[in-house]
C-alpha positions in Angstrom: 0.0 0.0 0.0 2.9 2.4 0.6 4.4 1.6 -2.4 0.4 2.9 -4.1 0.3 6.1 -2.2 4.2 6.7 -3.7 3.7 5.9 -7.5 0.2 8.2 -6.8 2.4 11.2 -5.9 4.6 11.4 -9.2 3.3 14.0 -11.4 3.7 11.3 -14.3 1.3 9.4 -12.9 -1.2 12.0 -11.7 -1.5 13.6 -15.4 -1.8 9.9 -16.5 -4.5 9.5 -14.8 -6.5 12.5 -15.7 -5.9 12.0 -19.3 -7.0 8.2 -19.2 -10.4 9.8 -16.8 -11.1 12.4 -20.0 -10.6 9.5 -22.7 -13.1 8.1 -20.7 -15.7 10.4 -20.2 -15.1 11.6 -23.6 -15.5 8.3 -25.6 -18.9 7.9 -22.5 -20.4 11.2 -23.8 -19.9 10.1 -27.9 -21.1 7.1 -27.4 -24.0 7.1 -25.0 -24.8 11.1 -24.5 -24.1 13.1 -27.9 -26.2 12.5 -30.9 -23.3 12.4 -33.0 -20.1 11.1 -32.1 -17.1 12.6 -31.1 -14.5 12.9 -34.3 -10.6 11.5 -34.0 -9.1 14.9 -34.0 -11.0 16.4 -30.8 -10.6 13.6 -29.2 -7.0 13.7 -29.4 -6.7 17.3 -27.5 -6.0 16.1 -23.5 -3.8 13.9 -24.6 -2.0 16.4 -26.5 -2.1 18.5 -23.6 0.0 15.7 -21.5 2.7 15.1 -24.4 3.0 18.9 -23.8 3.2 18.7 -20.2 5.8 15.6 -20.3 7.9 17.7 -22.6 8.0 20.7 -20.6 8.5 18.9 -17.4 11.9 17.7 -19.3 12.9 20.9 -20.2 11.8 23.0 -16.9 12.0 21.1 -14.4 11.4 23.1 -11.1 9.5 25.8 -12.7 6.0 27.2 -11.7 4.9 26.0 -15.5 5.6 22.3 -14.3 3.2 22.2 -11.5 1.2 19.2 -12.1 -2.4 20.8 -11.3 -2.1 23.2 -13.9 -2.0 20.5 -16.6 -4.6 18.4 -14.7 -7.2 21.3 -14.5 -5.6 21.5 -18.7 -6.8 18.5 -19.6 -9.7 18.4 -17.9 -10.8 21.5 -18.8 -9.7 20.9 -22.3 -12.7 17.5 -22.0 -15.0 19.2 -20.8 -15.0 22.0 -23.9 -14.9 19.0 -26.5 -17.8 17.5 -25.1 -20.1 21.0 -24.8 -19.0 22.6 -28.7 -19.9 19.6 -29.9 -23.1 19.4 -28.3 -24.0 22.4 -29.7 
């Protein structure tokens, strides 16, 4: 159980685990929810948003711009956008 609670503190994991929760929900709302489904290239934003984050993470680590709920609140925010435009 200890060794759980550490892998659940490394920002890796953390934005790991958001992106896999708005695959999720996203694939959820296209497939059950929307009237039409969700196309390939909206689909692939929150992920893109963690490629982002894992490359500036290299680059800057230690920086403000690597703090971990930044991204999170990213890519779920980025989800939750997808799913409303194309609702509309």
């Amino acid at each position: 159980m200890k060794k759980i609670k550490e892998l659940l503190k490394s920002p890796h994991i953390q934005i790991s685990i958001a992106t896999g929760i708005s695959i999720l929900a996203i694939a959820y709302f296209s497939k059950y929810v929307l009237l039409k489904p969700i196309g390939y290239l909206p689909t692939a934003i929150p992920p893109f948003f963690m490629v982002i984050y894992e490359a500036v993470l290299t680059k800057y680590k230690g920086h403000k711009i690597t703090t971990t709920w930044y991204w999170i609140t990213a890519v779920l925010l980025s989800t939750a956008i997808v799913i409303v435009l194309h609702a509309i």
